[in-house]
N, C-alpha and C positions, 0 to 999 in steps of 0.2 A: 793806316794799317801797315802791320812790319812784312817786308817781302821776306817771301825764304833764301834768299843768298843775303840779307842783312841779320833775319832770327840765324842761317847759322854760323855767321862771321861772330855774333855776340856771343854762341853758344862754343867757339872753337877759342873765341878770347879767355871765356869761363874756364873753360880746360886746362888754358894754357894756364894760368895766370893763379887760379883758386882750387883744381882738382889735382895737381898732382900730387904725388905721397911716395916719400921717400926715392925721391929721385925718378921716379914711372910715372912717363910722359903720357897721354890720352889726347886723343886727335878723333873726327869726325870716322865714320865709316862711310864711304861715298859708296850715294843713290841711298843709301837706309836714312829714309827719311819720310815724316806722315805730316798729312794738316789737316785738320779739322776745324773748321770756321777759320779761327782766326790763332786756332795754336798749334804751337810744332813741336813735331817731337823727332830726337834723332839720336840713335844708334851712338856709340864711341868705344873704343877700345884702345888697349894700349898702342902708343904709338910705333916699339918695337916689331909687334906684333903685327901689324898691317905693313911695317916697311920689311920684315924678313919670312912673316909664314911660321914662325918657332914657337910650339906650343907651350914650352918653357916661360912665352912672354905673356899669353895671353892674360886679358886679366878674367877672374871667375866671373859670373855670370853675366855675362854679354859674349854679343857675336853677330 
């Protein structure tokens, strides 16, 4: 079974690697995070937006 600091090492790789768009970066939101059996689920926002606070960054619907 996948631990959750592996599911979301794989899910910050995904972000990094396959989610960005047009240049806006998407990083984990730390502690927003669910498991149910054996799947996870976790929060992400853009990456400006969690390292500055500027609502300008945020991306729509998540938080």
């Amino acid at each position: 079974m996948l631990s959750g600091k592996d599911a979301a090492g794989l899910t910050q790789n995904f972000l990094e690697q396959q989610a960005s768009h047009e240049g806006t970066g998407f990083a984990l939101v730390e502690g927003k995070r669910a498991q149910v059996r054996g799947d996870f689920s976790f929060d992400c926002q853009s990456a400006a937006y969690l390292r500055d606070g500027d609502l300008r960054d945020i991306a729509v619907g998540t938080d």
